[in-house]
PDB file of N, H, CA, C and O in Angstrom:
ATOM      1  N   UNK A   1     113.616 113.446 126.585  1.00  0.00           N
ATOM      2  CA  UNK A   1     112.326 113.124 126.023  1.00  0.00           C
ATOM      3  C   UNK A   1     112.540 112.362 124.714  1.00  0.00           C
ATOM      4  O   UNK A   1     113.316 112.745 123.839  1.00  0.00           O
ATOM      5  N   UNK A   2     111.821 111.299 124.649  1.00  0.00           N
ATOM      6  H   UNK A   2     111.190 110.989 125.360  1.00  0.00           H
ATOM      7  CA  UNK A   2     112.215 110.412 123.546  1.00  0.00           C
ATOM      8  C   UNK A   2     110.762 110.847 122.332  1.00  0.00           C
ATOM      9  O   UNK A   2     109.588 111.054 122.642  1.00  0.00           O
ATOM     10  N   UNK A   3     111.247 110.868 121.258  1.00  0.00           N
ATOM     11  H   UNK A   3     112.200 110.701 121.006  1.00  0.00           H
ATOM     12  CA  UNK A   3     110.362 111.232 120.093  1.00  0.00           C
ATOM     13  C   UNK A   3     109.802 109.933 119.368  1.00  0.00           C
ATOM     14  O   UNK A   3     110.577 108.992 119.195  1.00  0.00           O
ATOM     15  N   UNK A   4     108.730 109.863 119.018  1.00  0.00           N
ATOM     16  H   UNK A   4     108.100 110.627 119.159  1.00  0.00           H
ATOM     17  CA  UNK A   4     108.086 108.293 117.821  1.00  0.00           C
ATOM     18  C   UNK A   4     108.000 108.518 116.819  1.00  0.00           C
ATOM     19  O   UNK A   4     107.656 109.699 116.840  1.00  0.00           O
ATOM     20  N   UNK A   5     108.068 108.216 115.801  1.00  0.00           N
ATOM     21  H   UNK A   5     108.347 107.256 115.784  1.00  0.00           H
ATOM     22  CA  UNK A   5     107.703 108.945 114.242  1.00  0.00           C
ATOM     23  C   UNK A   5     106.423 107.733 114.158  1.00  0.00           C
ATOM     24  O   UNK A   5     106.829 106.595 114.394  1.00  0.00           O
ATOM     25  N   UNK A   6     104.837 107.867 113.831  1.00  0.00           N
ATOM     26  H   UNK A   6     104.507 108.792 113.640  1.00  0.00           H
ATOM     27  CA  UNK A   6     104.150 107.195 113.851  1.00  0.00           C
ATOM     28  C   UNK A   6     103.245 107.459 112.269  1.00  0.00           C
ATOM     29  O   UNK A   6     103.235 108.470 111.567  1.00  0.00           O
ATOM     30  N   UNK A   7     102.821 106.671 112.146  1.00  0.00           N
ATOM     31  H   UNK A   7     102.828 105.849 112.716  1.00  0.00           H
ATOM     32  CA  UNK A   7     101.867 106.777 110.630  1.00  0.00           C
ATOM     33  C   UNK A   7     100.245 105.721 110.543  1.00  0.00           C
ATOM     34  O   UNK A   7     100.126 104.668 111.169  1.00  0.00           O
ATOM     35  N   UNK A   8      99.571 106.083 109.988  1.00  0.00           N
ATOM     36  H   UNK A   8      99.667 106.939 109.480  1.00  0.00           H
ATOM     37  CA  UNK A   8      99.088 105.100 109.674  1.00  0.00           C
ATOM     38  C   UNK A   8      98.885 104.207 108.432  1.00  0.00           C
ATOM     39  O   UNK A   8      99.566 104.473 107.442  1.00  0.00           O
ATOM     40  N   UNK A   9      97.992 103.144 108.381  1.00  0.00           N
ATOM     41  H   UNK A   9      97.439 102.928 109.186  1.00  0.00           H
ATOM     42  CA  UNK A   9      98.681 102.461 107.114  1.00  0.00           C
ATOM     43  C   UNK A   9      97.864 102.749 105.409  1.00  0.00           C
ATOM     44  O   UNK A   9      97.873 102.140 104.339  1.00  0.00           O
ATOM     45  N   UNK A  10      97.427 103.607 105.762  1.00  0.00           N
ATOM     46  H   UNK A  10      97.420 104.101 106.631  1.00  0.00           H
ATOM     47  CA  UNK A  10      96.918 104.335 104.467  1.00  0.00           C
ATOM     48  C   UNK A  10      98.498 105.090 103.890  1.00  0.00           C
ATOM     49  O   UNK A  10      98.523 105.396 102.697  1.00  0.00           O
ATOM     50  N   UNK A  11      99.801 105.378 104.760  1.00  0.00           N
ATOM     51  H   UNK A  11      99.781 105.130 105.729  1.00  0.00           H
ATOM     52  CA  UNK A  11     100.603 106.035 103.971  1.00  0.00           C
ATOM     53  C   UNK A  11     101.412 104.929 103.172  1.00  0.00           C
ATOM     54  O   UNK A  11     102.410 105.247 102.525  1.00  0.00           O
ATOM     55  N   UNK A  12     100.894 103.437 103.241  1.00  0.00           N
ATOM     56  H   UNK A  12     100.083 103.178 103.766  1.00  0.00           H
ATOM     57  CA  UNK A  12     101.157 102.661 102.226  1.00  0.00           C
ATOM     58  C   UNK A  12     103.042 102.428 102.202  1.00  0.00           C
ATOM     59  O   UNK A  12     103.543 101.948 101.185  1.00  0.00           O
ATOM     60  N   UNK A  13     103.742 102.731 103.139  1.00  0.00           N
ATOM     61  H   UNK A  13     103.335 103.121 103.965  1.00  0.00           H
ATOM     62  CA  UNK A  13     105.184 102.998 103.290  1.00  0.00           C
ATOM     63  C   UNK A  13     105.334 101.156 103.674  1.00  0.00           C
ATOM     64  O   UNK A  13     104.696 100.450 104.455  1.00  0.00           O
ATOM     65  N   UNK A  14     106.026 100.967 103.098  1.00  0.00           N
ATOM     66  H   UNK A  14     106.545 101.541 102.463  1.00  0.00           H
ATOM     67  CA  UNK A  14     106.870  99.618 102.865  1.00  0.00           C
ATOM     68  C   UNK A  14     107.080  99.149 104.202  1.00  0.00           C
ATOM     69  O   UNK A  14     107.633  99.952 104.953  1.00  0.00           O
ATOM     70  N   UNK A  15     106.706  97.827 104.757  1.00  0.00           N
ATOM     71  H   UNK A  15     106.257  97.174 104.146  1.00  0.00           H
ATOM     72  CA  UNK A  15     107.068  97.451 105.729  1.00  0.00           C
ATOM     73  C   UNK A  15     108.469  97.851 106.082  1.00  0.00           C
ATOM     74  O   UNK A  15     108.774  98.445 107.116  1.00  0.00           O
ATOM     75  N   UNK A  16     109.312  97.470 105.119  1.00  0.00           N
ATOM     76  H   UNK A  16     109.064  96.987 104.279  1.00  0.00           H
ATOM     77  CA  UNK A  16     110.741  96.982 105.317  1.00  0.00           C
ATOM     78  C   UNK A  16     111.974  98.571 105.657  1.00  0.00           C
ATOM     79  O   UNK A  16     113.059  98.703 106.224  1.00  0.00           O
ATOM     80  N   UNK A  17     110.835  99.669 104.801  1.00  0.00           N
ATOM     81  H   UNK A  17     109.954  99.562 104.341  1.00  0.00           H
ATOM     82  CA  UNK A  17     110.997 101.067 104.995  1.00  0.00           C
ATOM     83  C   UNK A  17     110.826 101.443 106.560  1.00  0.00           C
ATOM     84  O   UNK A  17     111.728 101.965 107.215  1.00  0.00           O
ATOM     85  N   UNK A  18     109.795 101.175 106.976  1.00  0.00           N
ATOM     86  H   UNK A  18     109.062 100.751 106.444  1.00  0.00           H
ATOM     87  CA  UNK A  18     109.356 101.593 108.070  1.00  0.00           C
ATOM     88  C   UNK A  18     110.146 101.028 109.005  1.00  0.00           C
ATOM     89  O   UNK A  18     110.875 101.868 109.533  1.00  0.00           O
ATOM     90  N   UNK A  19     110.325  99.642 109.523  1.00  0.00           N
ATOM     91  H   UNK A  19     109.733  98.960 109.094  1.00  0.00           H
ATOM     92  CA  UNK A  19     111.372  99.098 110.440  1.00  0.00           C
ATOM     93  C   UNK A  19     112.382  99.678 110.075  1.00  0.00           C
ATOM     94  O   UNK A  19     113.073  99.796 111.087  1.00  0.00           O
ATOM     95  N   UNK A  20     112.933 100.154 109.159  1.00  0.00           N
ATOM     96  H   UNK A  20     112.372 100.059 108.337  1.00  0.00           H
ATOM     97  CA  UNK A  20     114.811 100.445 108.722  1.00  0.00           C
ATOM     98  C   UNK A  20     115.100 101.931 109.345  1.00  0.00           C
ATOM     99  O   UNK A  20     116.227 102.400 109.503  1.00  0.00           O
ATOM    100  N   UNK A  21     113.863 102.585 109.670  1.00  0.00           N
ATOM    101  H   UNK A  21     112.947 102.204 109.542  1.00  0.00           H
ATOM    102  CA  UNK A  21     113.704 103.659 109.839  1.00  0.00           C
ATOM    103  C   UNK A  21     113.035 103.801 111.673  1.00  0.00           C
ATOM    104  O   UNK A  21     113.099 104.872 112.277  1.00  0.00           O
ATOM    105  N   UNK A  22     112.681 103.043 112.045  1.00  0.00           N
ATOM    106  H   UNK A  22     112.629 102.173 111.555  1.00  0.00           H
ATOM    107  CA  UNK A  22     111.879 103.313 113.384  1.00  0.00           C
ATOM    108  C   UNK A  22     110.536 103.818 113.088  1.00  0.00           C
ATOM    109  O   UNK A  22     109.949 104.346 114.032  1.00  0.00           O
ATOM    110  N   UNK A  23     109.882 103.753 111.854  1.00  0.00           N
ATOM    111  H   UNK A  23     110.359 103.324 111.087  1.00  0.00           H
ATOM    112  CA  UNK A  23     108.364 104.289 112.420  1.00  0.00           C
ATOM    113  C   UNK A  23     107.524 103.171 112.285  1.00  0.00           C
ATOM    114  O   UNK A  23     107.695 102.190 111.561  1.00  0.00           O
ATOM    115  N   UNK A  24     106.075 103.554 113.487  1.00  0.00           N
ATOM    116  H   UNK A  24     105.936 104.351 114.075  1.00  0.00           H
ATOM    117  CA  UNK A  24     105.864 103.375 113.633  1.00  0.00           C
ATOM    118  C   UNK A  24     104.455 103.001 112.945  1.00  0.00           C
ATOM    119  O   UNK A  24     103.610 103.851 113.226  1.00  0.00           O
ATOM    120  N   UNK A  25     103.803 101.624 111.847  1.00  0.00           N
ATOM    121  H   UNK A  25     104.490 100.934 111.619  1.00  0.00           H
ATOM    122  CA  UNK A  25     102.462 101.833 111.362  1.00  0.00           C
ATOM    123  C   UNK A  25     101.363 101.377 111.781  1.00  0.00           C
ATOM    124  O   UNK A  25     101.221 100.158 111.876  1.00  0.00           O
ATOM    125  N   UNK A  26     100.551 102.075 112.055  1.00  0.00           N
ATOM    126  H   UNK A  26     100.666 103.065 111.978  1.00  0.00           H
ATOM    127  CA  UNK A  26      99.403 101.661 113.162  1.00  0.00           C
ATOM    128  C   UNK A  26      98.109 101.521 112.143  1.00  0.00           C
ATOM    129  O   UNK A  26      97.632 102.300 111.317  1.00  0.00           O
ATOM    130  N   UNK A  27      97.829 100.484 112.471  1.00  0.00           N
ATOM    131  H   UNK A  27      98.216  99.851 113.142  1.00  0.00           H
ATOM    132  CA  UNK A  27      96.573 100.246 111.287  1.00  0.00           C
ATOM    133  C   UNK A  27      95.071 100.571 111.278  1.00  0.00           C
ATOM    134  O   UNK A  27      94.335 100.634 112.262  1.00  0.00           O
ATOM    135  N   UNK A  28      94.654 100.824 109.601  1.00  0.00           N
ATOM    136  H   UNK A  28      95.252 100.772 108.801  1.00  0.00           H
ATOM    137  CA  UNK A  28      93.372 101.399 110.366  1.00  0.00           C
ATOM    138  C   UNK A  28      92.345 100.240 110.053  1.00  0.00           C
ATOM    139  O   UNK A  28      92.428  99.290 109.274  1.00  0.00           O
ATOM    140  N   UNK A  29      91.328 100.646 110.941  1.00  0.00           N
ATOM    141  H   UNK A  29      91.261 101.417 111.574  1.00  0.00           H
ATOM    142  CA  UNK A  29      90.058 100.026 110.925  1.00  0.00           C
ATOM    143  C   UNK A  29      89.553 100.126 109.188  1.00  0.00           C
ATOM    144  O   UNK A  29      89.743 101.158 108.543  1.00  0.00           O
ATOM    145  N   UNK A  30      88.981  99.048 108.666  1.00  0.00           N
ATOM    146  H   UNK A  30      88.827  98.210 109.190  1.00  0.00           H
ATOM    147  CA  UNK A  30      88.306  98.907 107.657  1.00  0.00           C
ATOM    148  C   UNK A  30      87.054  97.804 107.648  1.00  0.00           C
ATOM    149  O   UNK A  30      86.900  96.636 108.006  1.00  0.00           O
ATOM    150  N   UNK A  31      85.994  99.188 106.834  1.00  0.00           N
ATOM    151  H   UNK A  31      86.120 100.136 106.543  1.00  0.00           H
ATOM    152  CA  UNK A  31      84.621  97.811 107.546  1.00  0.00           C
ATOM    153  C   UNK A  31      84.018  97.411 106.436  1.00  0.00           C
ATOM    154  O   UNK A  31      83.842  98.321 105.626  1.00  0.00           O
ATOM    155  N   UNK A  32      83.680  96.474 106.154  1.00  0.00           N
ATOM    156  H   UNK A  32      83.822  95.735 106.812  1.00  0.00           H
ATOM    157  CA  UNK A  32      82.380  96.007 104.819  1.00  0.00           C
ATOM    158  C   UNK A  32      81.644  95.060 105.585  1.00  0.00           C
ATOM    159  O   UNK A  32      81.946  93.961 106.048  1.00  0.00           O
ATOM    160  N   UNK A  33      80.169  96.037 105.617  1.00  0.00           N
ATOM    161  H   UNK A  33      79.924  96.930 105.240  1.00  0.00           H
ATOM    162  CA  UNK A  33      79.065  95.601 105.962  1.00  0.00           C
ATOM    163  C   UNK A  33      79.243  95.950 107.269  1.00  0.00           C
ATOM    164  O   UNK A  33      79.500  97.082 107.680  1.00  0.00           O
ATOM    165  N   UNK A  34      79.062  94.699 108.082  1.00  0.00           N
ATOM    166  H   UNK A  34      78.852  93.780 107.748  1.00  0.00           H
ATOM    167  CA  UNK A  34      79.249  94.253 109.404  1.00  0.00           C
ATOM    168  C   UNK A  34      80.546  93.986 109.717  1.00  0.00           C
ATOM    169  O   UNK A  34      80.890  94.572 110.744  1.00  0.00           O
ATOM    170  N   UNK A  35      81.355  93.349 109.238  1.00  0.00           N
ATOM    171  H   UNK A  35      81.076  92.872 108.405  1.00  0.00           H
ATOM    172  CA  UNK A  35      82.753  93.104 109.414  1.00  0.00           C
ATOM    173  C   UNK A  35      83.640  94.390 109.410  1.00  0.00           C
ATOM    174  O   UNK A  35      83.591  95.427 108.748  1.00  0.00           O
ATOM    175  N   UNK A  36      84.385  93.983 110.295  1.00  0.00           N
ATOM    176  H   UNK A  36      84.425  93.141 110.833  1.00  0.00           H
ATOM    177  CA  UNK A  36      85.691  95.032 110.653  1.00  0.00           C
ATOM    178  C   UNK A  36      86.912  93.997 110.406  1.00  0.00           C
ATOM    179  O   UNK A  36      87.087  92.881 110.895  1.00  0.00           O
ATOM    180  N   UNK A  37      87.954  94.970 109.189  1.00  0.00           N
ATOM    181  H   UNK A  37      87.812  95.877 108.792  1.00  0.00           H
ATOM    182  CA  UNK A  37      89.282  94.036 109.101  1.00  0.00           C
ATOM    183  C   UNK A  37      90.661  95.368 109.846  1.00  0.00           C
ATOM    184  O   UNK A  37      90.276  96.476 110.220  1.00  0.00           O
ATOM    185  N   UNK A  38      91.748  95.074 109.903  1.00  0.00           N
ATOM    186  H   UNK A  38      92.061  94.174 109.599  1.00  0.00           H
ATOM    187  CA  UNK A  38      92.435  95.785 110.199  1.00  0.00           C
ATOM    188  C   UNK A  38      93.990  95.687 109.335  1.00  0.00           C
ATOM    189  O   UNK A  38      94.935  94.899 109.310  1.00  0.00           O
ATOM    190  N   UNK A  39      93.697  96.708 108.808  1.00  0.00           N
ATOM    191  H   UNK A  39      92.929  97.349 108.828  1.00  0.00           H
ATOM    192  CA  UNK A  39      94.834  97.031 107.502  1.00  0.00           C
ATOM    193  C   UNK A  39      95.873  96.465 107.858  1.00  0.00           C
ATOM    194  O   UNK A  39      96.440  96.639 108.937  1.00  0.00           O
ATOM    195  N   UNK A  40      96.286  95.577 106.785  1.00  0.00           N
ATOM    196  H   UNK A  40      95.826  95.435 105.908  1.00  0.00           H
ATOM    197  CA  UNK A  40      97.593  94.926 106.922  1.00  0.00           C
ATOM    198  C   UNK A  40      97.951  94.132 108.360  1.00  0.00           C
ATOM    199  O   UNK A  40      98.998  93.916 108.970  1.00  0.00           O
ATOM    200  N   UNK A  41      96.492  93.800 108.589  1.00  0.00           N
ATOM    201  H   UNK A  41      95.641  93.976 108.093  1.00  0.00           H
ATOM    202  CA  UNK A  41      96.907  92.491 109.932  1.00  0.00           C
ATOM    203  C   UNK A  41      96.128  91.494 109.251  1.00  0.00           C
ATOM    204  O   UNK A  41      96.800  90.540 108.859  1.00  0.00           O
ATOM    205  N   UNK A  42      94.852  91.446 108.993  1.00  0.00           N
ATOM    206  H   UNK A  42      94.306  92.221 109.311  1.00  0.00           H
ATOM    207  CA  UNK A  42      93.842  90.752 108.719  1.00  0.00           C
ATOM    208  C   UNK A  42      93.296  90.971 107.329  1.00  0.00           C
ATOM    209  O   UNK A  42      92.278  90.394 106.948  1.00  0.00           O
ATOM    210  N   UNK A  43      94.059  91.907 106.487  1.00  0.00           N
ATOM    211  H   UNK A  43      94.887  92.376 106.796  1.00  0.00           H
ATOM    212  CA  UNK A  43      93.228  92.125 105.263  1.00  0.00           C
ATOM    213  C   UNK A  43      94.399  93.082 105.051  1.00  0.00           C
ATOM    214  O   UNK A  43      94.856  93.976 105.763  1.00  0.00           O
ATOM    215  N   UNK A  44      94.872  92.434 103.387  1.00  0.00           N
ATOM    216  H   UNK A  44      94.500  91.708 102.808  1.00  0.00           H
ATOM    217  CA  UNK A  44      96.224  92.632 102.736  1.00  0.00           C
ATOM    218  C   UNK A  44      95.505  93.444 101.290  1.00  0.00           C
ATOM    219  O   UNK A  44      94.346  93.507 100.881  1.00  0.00           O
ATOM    220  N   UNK A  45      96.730  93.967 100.812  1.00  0.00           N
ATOM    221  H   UNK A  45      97.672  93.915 101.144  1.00  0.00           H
ATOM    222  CA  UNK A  45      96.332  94.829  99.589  1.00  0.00           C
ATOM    223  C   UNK A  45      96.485  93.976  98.308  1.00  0.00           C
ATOM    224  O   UNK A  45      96.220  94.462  97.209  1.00  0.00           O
TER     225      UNK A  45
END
């Protein structure tokens, strides 16, 4: 059985951390107004 270490991107963990390591950051939904962006794909800190 293979294990994932997964997070999302509110834990703010370093891209370069996360690949060096295998986990996995799955981004969250963020909305203003009407618009939906998605953390660290479409809307950077």
């Amino acid at each position: 059985m293979a294990i994932k270490v997964v997070t999302d991107s509110t834990s703010d963990l370093p891209a370069d951390v996360a690949e060096s390591l295998g986990i996995e950051v799955v981004p969250l939904n963020v909305h203003f107004g009407s618009d939906v962006y998605k953390d660290r794909v479409n809307l950077m800190p």
